[in-house]
C-alpha positions in Angstrom: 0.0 0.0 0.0 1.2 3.6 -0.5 2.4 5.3 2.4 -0.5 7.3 4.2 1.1 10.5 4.2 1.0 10.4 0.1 -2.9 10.7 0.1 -4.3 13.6 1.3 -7.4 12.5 3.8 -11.0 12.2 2.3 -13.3 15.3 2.7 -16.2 14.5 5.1 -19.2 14.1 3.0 -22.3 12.1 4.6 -22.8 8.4 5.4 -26.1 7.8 3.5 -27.7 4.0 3.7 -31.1 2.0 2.9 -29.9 -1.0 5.6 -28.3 -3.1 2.3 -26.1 -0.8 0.6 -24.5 2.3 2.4 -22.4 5.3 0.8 -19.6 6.4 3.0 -16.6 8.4 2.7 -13.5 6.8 1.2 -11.4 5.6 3.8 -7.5 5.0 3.0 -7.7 1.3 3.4 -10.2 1.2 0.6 -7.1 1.0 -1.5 -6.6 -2.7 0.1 -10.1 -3.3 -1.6 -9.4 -1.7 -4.8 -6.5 -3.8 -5.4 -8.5 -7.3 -4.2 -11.0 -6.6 -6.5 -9.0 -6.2 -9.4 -9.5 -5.3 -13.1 -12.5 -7.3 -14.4 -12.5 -7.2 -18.4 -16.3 -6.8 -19.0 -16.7 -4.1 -16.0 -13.8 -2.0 -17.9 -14.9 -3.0 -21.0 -18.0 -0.7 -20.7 -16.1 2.1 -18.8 -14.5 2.5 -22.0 -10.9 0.7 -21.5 -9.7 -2.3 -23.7 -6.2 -3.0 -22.1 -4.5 -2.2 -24.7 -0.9 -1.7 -24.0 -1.7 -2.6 -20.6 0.3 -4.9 -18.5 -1.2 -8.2 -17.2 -3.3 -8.2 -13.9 -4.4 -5.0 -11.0 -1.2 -4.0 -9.2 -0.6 -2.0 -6.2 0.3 0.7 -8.0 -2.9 1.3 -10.1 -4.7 1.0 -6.9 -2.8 3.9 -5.5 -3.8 5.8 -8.5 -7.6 4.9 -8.3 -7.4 6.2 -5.0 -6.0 9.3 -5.9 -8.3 9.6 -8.8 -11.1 9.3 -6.3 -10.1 11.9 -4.2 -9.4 14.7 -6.6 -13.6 14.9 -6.3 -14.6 16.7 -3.3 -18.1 14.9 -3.1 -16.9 11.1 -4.0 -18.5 8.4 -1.8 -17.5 4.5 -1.7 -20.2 1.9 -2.5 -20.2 -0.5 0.3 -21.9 -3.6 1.5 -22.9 -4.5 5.3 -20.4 -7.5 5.5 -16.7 -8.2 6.3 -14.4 -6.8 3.2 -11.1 -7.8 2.1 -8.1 -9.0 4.4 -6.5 -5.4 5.6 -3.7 -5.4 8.3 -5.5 -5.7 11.6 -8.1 -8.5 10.1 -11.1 -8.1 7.4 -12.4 -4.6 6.3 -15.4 -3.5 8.5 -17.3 -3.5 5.5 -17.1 -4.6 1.6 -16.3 -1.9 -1.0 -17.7 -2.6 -4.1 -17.2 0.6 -6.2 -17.3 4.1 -5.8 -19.8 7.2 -7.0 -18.8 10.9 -7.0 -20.1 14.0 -8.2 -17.8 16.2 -10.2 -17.8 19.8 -10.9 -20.1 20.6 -7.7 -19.3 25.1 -6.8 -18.9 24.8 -3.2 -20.3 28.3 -3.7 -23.7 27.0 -5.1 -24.1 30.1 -7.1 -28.0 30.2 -8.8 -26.1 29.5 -12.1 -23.7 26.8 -11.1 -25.8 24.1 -9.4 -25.1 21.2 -11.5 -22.5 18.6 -11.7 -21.1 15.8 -13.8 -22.1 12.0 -12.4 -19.5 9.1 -12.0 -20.1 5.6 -10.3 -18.9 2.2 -11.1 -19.3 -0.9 -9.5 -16.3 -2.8 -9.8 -17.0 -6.4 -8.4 -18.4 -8.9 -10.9 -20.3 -10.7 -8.4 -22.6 -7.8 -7.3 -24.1 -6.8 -11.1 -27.6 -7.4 -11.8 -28.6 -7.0 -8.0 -29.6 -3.5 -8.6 -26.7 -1.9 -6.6 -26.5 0.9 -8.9 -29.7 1.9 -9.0 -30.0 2.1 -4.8 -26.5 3.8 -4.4 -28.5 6.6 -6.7 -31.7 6.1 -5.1 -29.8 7.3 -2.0 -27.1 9.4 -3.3 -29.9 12.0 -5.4 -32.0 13.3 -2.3 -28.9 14.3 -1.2 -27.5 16.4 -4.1 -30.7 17.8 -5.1 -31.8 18.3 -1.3 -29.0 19.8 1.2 -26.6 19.8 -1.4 -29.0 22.2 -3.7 -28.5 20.7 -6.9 -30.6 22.0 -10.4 -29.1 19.5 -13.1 -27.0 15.9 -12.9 -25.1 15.3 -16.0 -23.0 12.1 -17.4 -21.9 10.3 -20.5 -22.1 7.1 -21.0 -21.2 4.6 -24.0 -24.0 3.7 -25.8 -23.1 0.0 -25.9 -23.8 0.0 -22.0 -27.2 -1.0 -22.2 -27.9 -2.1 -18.8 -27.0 1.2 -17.3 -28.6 3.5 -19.5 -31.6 1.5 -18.9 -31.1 2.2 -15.3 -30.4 6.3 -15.9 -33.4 6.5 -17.5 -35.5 4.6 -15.1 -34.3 7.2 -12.9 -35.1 9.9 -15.4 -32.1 10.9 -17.1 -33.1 12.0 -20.3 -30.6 11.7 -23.7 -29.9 14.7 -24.5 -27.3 14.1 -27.1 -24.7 11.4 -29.0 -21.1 12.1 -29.5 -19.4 10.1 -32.0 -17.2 7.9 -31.8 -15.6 8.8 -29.1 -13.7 5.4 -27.6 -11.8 2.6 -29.2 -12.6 -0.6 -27.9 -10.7 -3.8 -29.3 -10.8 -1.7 -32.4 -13.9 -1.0 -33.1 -15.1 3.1 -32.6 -18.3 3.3 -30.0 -20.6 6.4 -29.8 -21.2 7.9 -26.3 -24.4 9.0 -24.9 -24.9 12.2 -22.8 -27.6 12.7 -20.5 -29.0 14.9 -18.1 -31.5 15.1 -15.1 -33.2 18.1 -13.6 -34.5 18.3 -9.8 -37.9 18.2 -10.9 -37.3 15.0 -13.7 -36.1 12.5 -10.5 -37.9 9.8 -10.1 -37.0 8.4 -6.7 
């Protein structure tokens, strides 16, 4: 693991939880779970990475950078699950990280003309997709930004060959509001990227 004193401390942001899935602040020993979860190929694969020139395998050293990644975002939570996580130092992880979600962009003035921000979460453990993780880390991550956090808009982009999670965006009411072109390589082969947007008043909770 890197030493502590290279990563800066996570800003406090609030715990938020539905009793199955819980949104916390990163801790620094979620880089021990980042690296025991790995790279899976299909999870990356829709994120919009093909490995190319990549070396085999998840090393400690992209780990550190995920982390550091993570915190550049002021308002970045980890995905977590109610359960002992991966073997840390002392024992297993008080709980199991199983991705991350941030909000990017967020004025920490909250002017009336910049309330909006740019969406980002990925689950990262194979074993958890299709359970409707996503959806609840959302589900409890939205009343928050477009409540105390004053929120007007919630933007992202997403590749249009990700199905299952625009599906999910738009079940939530995230509306297409555009295409961009051929705008990743995958396995050569160009993909189109959707963007999409979601007002206060379009959630559907």
């Amino acid at each position: 693991m890197a030493d502590a004193d290279a990563i800066p401390a996570p800003m406090i942001v609030p715990t938020l939880g539905d009793g199955g899935v819980i949104l916390r602040p990163l801790r620094l020993d979620d880089v021990v779970a980042r690296l025991a979860l790995g790279r899976d190929p299909e999870i990356h694969h829709l994120m919009g990475w093909d490995g190319s020139g990549a070396p085999a395998g998840y090393t400690q050293a992209d780990a550190d950078l995920w982390m550091a990644d993570q915190l550049k975002f002021p308002y970045s939570w980890a995905i977590a699950l109610p359960e002992p996580g991966a073997q840390g130092a002392d024992g297993p992880l008080p709980d199991r990280m199983v991705g991350s979600v941030r909000l990017g962009g967020v004025n920490d003035a909250l002017a009336p003309g910049l309330r909006t921000a740019s969406l980002g979460i990925g689950l990262l453990d194979p074993a958890v997709l299709d359970r409707g993780l996503g959806m609840r880390a959302m589900r409890l991550l939205f009343p928050y930004a477009f409540g105390p956090l004053g929120l007007h808009r919630i933007g992202l982009r997403v590749l249009a060959i990700n199905t299952r999670a625009v599906h999910c965006y738009e079940k939530l009411g995230f509306q297409i509001e555009g295409r961009e072109r051929q705008t990743y390589s995958l396995l050569g082969q160009w993909h189109d990227s959707l963007v999409m947007g979601l007002l206060a008043e379009e959630y559907r909770g």
